[in-house]
Every structure is written in structure tokens, then in C-alpha cells.
C-alpha positions in Angstrom: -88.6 -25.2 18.0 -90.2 -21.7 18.1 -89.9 -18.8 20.8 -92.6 -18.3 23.4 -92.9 -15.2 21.1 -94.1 -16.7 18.2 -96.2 -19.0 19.6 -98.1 -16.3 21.8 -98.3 -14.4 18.7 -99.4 -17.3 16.2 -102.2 -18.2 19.1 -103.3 -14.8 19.5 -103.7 -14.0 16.0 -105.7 -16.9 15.7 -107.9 -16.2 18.6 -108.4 -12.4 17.1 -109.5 -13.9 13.7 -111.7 -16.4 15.0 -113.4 -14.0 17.5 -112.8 -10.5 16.1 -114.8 -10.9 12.8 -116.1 -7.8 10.9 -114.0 -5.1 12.0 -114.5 -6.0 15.9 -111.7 -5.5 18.2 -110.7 -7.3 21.1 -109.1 -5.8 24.0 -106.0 -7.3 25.3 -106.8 -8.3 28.6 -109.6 -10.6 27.5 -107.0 -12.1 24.7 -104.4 -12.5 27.9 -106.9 -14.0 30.1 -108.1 -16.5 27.5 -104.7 -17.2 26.1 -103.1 -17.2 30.1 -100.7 -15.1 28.0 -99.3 -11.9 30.6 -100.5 -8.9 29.2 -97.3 -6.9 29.1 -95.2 -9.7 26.8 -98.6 -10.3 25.0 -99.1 -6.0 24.4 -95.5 -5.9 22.7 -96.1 -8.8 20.7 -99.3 -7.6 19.5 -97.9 -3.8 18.7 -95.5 -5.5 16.9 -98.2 -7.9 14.9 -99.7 -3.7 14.3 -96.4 -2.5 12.8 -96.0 -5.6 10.5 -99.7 -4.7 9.7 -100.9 -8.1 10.3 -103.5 -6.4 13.0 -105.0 -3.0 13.7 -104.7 -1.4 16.8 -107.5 1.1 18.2 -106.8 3.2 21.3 -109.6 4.2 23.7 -112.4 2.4 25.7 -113.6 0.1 22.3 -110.1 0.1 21.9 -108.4 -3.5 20.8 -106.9 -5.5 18.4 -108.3 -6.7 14.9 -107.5 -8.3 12.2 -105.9 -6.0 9.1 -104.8 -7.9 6.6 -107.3 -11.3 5.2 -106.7 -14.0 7.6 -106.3 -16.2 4.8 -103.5 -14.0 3.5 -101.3 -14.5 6.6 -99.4 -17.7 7.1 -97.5 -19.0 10.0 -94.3 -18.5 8.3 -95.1 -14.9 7.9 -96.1 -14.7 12.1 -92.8 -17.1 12.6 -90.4 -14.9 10.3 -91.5 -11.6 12.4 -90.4 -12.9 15.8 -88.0 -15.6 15.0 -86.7 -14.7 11.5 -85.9 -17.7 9.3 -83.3 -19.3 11.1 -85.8 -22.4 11.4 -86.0 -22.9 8.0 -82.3 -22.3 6.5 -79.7 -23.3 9.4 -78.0 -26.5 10.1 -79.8 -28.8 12.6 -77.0 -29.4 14.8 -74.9 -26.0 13.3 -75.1 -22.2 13.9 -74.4 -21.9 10.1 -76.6 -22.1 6.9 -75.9 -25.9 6.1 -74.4 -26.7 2.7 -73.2 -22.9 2.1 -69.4 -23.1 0.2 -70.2 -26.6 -0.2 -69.9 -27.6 3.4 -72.5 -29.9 4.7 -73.2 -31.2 8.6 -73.9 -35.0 8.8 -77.8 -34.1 9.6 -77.9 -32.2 6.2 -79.5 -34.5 3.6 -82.1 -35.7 6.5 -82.9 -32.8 8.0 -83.3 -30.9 4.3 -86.2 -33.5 3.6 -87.8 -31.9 6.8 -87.1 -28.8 6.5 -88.9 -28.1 3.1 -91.6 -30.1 4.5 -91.6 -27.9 7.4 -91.6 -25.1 5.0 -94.2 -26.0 2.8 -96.5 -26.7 6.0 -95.6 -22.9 7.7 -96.5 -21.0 4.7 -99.7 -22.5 3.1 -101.1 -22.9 6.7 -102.9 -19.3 6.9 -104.4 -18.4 10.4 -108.2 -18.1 8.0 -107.8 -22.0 7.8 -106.9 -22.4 11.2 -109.9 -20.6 12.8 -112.1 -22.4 10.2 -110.8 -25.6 11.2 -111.2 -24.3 14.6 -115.1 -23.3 13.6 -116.2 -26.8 12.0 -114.2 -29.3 14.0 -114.8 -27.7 17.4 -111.0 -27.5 18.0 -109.9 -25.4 20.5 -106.3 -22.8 21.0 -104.2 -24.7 23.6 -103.1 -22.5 26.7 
């Protein structure tokens, strides 16, 4: 359903909120080794995260990643959109077309379009702040 890139990016985010509170950076090989993400795919998706301005990015020996924007500000949508654009969310389910456009509809369309603003709804009022607070209280962990 989503790329290895989103994933790794919506798990590393997570990770950076959860353990890179006030203003602290995390380097990337601890985020790779805890994440069993490799380092080079997990560097470009994290420079990436930095140009989006989702995280900051420090050079140097305290160098790492932080959080930029308020955790709670940043949906999964927002993460998903950057890496996998919004194909998810507006093609057919068996189609490489945007279902219904000119009036044209697959025969997956009016059960897959209950699903799919469900699926919406979820990806964009789930923010990575609620996810590493759930993470906090309940004890739930960041599947490798």
C-alpha cells in the first residue's frame, strides 16, 4: 500500500519526535540502527523530510535531525504525499486512472470510495505528536 519510502520516513519521523524533544538532534546512524533502516536510503529520505521542512538538519559532530515543524502539525498524509504523492487516495483500485473522472467508473468504484475517504480521513488527522504520545502512554513501540 505505501513505498518502503514512506514507511521509513513515517517511522523515522516518529522516532525523531518521540526521542528528539526540545531542540535535540539525533544522528542518523543511531535512527538507522534502531529503525534497521540503511543509512544511505534513510539519509535521502530524511534530507528530503529537511527540504519539505518537516525536520531540521544540523551538520557537524552534534549534528542530526530534529523535529521543525509541531509534531502535532504533521500528518501522515502530509509524510505519504511527499514520497508517494496522492495516488493512494484519488486513483482507481484496480485502474491506473482517477476513477469516476468523465463519468467513467471501474466496478471497485462505489466500494472502494467508501474506503478511500475513510482512508483519507485516518492519514490526515493522524499527526506523528499523537503517535509518539500514544507511543509514550501505552508503551507501544515503532515496528522494524
Amino acid at each position: 500500500m505505501l513505498s518502503n519510502a514512506s514507511k521509513y520516513a513515517v517511522r523515522a519521523v516518529i522516532y525523531i519526535a518521540f526521542y528528539g524533544n526540545h531542540g535535540h538532534n539525533i544522528d542518523i546512524r543511531t535512527i538507522s540502527n534502531k529503525l534497521d533502516i540503511p543509512s544511505p536510503f534513510l539519509a535521502k529520505i530524511l534530507q528530503v523530510l529537511a527540504r519539505h521542512e518537516i525536520l531540521s538538519s544540523t551538520k557537524g559532530p552534534n549534528g542530526g535531525f530534529g523535529i521543525r515543524k509541531d509534531p502535532f502539525a504533521v500528518s501522515l498524509y502530509d509524510i505519504v504525499k511527499i514520497f508517494d504523492g496522492d495516488d493512494l487516495f484519488k486513483k482507481c483500485l484496480i485502474s491506473m486512472r482517477v476513477c469516476n473522472e468523465n463519468g467513467i467508473q471501474c466496478p471497485m468504484h462505489e466500494k472502494y470510495e467508501k474506503i478511500r475517504k475513510q482512508l483519507i480521513d485516518m492519514f490526515k488527522h493522524q499527526s506523528i505528536g499523537k503517535l509518539a504520545d500514544e507511543m509514550k502512554s501505552t508503551g507501544k513501540e515503532i515496528m522494524i
